[in-house]
C-alpha positions as a LaTeX table, in Angstrom:
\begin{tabular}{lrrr}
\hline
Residue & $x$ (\AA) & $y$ (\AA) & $z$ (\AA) \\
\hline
Unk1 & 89.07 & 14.67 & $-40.91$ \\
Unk2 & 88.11 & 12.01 & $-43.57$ \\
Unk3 & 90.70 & 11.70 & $-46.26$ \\
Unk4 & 88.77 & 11.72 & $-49.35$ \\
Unk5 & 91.33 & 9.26 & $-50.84$ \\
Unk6 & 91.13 & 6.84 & $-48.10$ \\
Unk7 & 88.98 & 3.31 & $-48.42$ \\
Unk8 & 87.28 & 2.67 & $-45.05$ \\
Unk9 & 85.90 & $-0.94$ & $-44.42$ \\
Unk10 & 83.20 & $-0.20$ & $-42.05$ \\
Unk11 & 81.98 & $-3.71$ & $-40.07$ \\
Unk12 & 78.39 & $-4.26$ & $-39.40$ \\
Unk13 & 77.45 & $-2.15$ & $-42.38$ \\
Unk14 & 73.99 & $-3.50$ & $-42.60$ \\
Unk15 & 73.50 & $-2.49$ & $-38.55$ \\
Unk16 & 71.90 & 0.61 & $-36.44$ \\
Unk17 & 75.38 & 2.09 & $-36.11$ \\
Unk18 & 77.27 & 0.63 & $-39.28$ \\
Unk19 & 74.40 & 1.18 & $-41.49$ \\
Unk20 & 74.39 & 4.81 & $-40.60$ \\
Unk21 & 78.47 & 5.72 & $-40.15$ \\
Unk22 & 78.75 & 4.06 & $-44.12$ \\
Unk23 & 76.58 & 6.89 & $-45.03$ \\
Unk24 & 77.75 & 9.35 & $-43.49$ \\
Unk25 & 81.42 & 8.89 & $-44.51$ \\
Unk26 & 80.23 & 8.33 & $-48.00$ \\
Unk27 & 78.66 & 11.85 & $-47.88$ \\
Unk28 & 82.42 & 12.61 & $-46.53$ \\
Unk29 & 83.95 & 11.83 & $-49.86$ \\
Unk30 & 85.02 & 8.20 & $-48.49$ \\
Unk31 & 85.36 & 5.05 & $-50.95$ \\
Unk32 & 83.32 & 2.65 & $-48.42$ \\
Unk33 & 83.16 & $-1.03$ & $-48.55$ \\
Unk34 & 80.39 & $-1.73$ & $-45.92$ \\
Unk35 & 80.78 & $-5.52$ & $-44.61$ \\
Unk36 & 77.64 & $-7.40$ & $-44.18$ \\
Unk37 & 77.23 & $-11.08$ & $-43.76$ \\
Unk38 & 73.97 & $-11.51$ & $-45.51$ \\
Unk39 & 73.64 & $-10.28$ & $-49.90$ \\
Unk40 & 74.82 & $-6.94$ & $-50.29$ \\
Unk41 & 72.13 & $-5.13$ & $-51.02$ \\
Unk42 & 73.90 & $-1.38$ & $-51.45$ \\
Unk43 & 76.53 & $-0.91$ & $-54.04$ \\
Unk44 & 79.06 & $-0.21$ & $-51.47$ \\
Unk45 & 78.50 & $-3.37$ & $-49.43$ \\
Unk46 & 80.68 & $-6.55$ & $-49.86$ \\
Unk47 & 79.55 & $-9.99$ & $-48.14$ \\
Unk48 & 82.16 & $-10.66$ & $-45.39$ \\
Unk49 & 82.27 & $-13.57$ & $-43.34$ \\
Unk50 & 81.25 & $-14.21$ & $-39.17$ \\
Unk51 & 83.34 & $-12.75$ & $-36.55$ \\
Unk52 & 85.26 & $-15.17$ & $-35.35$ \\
Unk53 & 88.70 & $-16.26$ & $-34.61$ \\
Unk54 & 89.55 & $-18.49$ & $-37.80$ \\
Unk55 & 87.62 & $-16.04$ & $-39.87$ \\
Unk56 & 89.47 & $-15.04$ & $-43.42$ \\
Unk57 & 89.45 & $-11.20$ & $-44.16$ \\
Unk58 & 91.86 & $-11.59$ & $-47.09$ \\
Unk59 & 89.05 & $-10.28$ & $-49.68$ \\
Unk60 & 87.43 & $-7.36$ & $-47.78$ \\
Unk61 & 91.14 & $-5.80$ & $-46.19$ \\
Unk62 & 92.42 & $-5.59$ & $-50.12$ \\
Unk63 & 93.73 & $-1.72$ & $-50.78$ \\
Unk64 & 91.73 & $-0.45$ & $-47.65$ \\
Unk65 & 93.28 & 2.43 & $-45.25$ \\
Unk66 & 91.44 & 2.45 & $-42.49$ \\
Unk67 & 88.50 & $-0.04$ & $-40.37$ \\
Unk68 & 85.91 & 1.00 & $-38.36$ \\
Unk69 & 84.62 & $-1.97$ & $-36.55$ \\
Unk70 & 80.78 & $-1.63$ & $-35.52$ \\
Unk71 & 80.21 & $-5.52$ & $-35.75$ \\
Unk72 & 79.55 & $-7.38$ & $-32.62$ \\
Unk73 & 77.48 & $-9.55$ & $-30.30$ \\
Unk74 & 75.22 & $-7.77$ & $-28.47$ \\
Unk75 & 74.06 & $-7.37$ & $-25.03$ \\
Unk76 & 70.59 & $-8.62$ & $-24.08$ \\
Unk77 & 68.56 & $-8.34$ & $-21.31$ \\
Unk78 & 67.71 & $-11.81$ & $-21.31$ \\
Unk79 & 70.72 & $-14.04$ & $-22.80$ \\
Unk80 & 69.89 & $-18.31$ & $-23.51$ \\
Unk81 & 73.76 & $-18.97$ & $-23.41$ \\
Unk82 & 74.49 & $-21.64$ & $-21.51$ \\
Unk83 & 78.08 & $-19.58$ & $-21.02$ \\
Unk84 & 77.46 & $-15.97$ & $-21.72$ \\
Unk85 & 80.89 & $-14.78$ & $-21.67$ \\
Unk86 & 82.20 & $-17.34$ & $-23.48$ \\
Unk87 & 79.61 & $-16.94$ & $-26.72$ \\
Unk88 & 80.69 & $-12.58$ & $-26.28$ \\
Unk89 & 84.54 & $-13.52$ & $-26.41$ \\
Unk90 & 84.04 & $-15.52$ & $-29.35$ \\
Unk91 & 82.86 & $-12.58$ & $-31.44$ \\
Unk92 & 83.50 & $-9.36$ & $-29.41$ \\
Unk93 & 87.27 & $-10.41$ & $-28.29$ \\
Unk94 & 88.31 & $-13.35$ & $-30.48$ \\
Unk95 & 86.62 & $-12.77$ & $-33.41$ \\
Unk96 & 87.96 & $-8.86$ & $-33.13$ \\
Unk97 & 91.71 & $-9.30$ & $-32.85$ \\
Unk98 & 91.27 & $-11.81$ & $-35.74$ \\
Unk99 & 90.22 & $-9.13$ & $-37.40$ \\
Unk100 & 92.93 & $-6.72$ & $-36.28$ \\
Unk101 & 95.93 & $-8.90$ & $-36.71$ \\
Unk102 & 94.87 & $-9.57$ & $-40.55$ \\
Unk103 & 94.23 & $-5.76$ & $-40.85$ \\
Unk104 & 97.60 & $-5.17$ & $-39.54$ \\
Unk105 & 98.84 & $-7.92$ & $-42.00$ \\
Unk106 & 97.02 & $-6.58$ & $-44.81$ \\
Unk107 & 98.58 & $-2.59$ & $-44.51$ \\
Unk108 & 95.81 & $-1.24$ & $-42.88$ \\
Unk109 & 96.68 & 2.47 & $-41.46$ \\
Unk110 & 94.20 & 2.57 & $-38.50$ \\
Unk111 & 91.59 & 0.29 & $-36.56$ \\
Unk112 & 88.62 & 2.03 & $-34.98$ \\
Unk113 & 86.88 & $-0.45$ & $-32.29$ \\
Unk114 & 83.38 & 0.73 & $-31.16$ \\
Unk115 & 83.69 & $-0.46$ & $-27.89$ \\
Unk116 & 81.33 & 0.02 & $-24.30$ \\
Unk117 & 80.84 & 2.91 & $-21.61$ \\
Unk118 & 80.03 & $-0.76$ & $-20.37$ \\
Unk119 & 83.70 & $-1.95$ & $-19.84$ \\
Unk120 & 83.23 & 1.48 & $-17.17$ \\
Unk121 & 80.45 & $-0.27$ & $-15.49$ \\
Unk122 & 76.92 & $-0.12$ & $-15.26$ \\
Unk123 & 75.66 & 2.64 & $-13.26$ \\
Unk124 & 77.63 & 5.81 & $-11.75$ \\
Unk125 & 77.42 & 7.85 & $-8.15$ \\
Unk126 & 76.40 & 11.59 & $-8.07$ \\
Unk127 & 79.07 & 13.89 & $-8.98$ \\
Unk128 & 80.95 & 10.72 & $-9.99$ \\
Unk129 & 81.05 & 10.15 & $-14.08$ \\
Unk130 & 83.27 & 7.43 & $-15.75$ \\
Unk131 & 86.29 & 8.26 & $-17.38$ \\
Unk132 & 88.91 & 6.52 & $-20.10$ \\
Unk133 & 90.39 & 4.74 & $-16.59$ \\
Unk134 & 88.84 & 1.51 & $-15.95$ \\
Unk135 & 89.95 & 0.58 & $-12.28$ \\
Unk136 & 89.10 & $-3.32$ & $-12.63$ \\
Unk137 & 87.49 & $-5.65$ & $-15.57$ \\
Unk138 & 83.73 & $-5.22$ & $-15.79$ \\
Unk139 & 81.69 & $-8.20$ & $-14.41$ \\
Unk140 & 78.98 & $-8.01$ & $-17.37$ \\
Unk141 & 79.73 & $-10.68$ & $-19.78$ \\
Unk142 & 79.15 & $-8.33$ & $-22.50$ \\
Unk143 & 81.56 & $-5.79$ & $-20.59$ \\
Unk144 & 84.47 & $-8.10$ & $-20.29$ \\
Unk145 & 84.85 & $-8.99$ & $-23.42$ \\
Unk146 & 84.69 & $-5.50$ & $-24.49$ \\
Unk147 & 87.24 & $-5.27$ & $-22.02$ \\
Unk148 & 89.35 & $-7.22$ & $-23.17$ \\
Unk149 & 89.17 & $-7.18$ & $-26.77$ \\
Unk150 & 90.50 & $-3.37$ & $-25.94$ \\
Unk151 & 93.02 & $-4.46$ & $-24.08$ \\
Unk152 & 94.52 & $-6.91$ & $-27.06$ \\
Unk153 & 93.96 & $-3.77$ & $-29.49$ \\
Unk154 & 96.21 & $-1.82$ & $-27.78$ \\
Unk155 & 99.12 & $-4.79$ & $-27.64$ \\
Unk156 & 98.46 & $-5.17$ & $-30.75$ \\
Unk157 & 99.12 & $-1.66$ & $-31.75$ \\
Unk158 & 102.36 & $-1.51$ & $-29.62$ \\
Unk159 & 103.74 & $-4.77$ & $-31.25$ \\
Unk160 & 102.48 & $-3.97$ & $-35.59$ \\
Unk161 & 102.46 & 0.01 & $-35.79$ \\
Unk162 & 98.87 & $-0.10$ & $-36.44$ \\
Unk163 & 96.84 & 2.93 & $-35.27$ \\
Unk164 & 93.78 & 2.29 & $-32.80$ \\
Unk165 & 91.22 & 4.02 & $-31.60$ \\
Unk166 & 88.46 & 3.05 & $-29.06$ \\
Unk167 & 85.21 & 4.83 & $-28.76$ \\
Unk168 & 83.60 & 3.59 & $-25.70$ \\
Unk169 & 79.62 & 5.13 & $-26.43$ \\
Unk170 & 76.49 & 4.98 & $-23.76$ \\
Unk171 & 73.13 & 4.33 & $-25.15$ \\
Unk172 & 72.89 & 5.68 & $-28.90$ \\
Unk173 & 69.73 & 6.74 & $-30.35$ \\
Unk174 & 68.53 & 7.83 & $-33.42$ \\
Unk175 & 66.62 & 6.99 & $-36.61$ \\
Unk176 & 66.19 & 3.41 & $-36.37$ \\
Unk177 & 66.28 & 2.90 & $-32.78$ \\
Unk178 & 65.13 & $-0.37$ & $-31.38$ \\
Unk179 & 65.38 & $-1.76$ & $-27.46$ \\
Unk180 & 64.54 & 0.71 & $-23.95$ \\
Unk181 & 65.02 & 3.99 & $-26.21$ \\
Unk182 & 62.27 & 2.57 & $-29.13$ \\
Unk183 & 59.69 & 1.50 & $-26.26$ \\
Unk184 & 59.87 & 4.73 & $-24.57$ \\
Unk185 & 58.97 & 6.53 & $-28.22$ \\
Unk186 & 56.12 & 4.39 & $-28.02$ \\
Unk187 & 54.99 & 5.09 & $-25.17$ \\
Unk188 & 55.02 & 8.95 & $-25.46$ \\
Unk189 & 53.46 & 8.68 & $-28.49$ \\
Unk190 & 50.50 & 6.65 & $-27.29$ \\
Unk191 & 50.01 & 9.11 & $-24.33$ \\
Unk192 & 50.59 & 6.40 & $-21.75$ \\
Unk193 & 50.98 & 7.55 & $-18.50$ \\
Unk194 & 54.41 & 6.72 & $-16.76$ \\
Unk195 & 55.63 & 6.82 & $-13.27$ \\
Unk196 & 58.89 & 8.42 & $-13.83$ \\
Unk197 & 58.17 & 11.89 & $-12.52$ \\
Unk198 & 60.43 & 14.32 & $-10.45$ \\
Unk199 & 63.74 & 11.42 & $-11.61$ \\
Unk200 & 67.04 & 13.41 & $-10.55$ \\
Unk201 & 69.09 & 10.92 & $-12.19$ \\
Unk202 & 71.91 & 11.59 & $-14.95$ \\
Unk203 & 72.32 & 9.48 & $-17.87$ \\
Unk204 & 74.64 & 10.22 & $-20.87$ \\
Unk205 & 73.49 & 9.42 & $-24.51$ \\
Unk206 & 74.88 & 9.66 & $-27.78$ \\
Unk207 & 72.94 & 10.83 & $-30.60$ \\
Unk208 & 74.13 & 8.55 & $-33.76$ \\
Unk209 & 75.15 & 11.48 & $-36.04$ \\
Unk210 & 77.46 & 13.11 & $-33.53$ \\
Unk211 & 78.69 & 9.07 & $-32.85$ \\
Unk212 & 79.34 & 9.46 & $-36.76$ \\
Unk213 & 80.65 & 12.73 & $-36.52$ \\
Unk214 & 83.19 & 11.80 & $-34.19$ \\
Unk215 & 84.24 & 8.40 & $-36.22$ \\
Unk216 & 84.75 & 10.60 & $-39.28$ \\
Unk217 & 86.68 & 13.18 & $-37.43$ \\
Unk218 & 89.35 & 11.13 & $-35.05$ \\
Unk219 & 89.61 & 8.87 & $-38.75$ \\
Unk220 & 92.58 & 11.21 & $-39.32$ \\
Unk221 & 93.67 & 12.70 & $-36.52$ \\
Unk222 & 96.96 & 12.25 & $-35.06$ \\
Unk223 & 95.82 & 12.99 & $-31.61$ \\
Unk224 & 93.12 & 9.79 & $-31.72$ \\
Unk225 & 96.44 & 7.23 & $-32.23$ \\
Unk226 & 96.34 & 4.58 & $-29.69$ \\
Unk227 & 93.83 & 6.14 & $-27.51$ \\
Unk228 & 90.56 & 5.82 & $-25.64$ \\
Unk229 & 87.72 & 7.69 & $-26.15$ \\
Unk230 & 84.43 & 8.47 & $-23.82$ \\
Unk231 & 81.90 & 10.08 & $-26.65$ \\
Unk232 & 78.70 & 11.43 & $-25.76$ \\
Unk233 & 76.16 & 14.56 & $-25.75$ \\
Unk234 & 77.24 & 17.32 & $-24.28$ \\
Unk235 & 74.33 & 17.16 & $-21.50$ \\
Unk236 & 73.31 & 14.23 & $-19.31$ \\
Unk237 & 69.88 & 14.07 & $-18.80$ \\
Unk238 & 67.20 & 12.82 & $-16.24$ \\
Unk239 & 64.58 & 10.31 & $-17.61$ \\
Unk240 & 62.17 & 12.49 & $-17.09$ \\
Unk241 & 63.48 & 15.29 & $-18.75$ \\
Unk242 & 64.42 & 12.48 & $-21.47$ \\
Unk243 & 60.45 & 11.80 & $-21.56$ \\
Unk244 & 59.62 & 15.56 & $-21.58$ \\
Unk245 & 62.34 & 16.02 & $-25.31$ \\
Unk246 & 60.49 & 13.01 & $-26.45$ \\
Unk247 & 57.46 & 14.43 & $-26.27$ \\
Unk248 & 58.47 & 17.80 & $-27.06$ \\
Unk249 & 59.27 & 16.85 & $-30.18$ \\
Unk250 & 56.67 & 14.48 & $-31.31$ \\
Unk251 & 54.27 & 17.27 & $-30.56$ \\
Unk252 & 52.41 & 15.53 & $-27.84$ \\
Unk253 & 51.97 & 15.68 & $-24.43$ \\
Unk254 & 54.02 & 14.37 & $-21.20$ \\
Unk255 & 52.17 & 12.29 & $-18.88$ \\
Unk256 & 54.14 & 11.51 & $-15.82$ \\
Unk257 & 53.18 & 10.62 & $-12.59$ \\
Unk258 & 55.46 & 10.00 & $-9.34$ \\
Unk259 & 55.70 & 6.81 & $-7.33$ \\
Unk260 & 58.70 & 6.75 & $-4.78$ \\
Unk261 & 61.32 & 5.10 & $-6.01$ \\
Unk262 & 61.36 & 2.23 & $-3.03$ \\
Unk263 & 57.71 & 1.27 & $-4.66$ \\
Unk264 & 59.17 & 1.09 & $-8.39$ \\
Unk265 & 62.33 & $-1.24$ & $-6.97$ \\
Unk266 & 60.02 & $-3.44$ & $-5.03$ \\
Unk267 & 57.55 & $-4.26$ & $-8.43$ \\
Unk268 & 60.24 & $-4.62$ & $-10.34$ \\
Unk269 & 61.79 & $-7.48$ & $-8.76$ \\
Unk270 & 58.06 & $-8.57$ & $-8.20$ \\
Unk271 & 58.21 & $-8.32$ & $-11.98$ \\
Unk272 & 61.75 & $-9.85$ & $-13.16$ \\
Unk273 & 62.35 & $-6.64$ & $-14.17$ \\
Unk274 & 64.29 & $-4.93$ & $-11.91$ \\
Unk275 & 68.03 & $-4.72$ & $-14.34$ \\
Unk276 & 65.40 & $-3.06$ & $-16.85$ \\
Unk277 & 64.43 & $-0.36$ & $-14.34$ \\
Unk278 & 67.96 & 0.35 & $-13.13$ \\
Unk279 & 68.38 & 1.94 & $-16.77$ \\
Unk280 & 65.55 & 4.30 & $-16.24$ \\
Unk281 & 65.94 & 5.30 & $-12.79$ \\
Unk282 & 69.93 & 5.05 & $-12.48$ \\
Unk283 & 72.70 & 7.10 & $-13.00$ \\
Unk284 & 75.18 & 6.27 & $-15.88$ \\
Unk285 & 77.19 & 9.60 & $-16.33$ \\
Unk286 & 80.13 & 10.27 & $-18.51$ \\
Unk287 & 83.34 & 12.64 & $-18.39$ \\
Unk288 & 83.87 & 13.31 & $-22.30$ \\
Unk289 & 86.19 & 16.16 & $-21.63$ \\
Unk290 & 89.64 & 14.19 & $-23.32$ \\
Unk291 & 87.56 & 13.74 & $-26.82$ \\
Unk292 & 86.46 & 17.38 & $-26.84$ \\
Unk293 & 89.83 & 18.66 & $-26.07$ \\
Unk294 & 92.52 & 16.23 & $-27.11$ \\
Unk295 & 90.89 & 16.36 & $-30.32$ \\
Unk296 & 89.00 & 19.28 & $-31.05$ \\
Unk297 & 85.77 & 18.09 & $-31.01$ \\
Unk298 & 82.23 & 19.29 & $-30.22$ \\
Unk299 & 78.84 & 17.21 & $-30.75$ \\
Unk300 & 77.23 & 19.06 & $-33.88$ \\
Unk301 & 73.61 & 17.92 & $-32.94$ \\
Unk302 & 71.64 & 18.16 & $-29.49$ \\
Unk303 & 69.23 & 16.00 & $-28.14$ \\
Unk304 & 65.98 & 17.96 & $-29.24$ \\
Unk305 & 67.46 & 18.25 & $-33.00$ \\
Unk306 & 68.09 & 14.71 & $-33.14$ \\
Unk307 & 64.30 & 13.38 & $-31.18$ \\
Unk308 & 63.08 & 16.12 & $-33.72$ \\
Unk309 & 64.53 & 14.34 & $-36.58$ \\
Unk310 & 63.59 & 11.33 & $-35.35$ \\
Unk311 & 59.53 & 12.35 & $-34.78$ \\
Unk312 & 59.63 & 13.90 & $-38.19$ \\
Unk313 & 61.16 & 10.53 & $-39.99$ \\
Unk314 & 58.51 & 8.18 & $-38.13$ \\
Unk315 & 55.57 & 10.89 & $-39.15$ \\
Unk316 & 56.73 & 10.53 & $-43.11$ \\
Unk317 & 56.66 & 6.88 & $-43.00$ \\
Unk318 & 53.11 & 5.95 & $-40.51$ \\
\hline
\end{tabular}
């Protein structure tokens, strides 16, 4: 529900998710002013300046409608901040309300925070998935500040008139991929063998055009004012039947062993990387049902288009 009229300033512009929701709302009809801090490089990028709390956004909020705010710090596995949560507040919370409050200042119509299934938690039961309720703040640095940076969108929304939205996604994947997701490409594609047979687990993912989809689609809608939103694929998936799409689509074949789960826990901690393996053998499922009714909505494109697209864009360019 893009207005073709509107001007979206789209944060993070030159990023995995900003890079790719500029494009797809300029193939919308959208005038797009992606924000990047580095030279602008497309001609609808602008140079905008760090997130953080005494940034000015005077120059980038001029005559726009509507922001869709993909910029952040992000998590990592293996953070050198001396104060974790601190150096996430100062960008993901701070840094974000700055950027709201001038918004608000400036006219803007509606705010649209990509948030964190990660203000949810980390890992869910069977028969359990996470929901828009969020029973107490999230532990993970990156989490919290999520966590709160939501909660001062939704003052703030109360107290100017501004519309927000929060999309809270799991893992997104798509062209451009980098982190767990990338390495698993790789090693599918090599024909390593992997001990991540007979998994029973559940994990919800978001393919990045249906993310985009989504953005373009609440943009406009009445129904996505002040709200929170759980976006994912339709299906949860095991790892291994992750690993089996994977290869599936990059024409090659699945080689996965089993090893009990009690023997993969044990090397990982032997290993330092036992937080690492909790992602592929865990549970991290999602209830998406309020976006796909309260709104409308359905995700255009499943998992094996999407892994298909993405086998057939690494083929054209190795």
């Amino acid at each position: 529900m893009v207005d073709i009229n509107s001007t979206v300033l789209v944060t993070g512009a030159n990023g995995f998710v900003g890079k790719a929701v500029c494009e797809h709302l300029l193939r919308c009809g959208a005038n797009v002013k992606g924000a990047v801090r580095s030279s602008p490089l497309a001609s609808y990028q602008v140079q905008a300046p760090s997130l953080t709390a005494d940034a000015n956004w005077t120059a980038q909020l001029q005559q726009v409608d509507v922001v869709v705010h993909c910029a952040a710090r992000v998590h990592v596995m293996s953070d050198t901040e001396t104060d974790p949560l601190a150096a996430f507040r100062a960008v993901n919370t701070e840094g974000t309300l700055a950027l709201a409050r001038q918004a608000a200042e400036a006219g803007v119509k509606r705010f649209i925070f990509i948030s964190s299934i990660k203000v949810n938690g980390e890992q869910t039961e069977p028969g359990k998935p996470f929901d828009e309720n969020v029973q107490s703040p999230p532990e993970d640095p990156y989490g919290r500040s999520k966590y709160e940076a939501e909660q001062g969108l939704m003052a703030l929304a109360k107290e100017c008139g501004m519309a927000v939205t929060i999309i809270r996604p799991p893992l997104i994947y798509g062209e451009g991929v980098k982190a767990n997701f990338a390495s698993m490409m790789t090693w599918v594609r090599k024909g390593i063998p992997l001990p991540f047979a007979r998994l029973t687990n559940a994990r919800s993912l978001l393919a990045l055009p249906n993310l985009c989809d989504f953005i373009a689609h609440a943009m406009a809608h009445p129904a996505a004012v002040n709200q929170v939103f759980l976006v994912a694929d339709p299906v949860a998936v095991s790892t291994s039947q992750l690993l089996a799409a994977i290869a599936e689509a990059e024409g090659v074949s699945c080689r996965l062993f089993y090893l009990p789960p009690g023997v993969i826990r044990v090397l990982g901690r032997c290993l330092g990387i036992d937080a690492k393996l909790q992602r592929i053998y865990g549970s991290l499922e999602m209830d998406t049902r309020k976006a796909q009714s309260r709104l409308q909505w359905s995700a255009p494109y499943s998992l094996s288009q999407t892994l298909s697209l993405m086998a057939s864009i690494h083929s054209e360019s190795s």
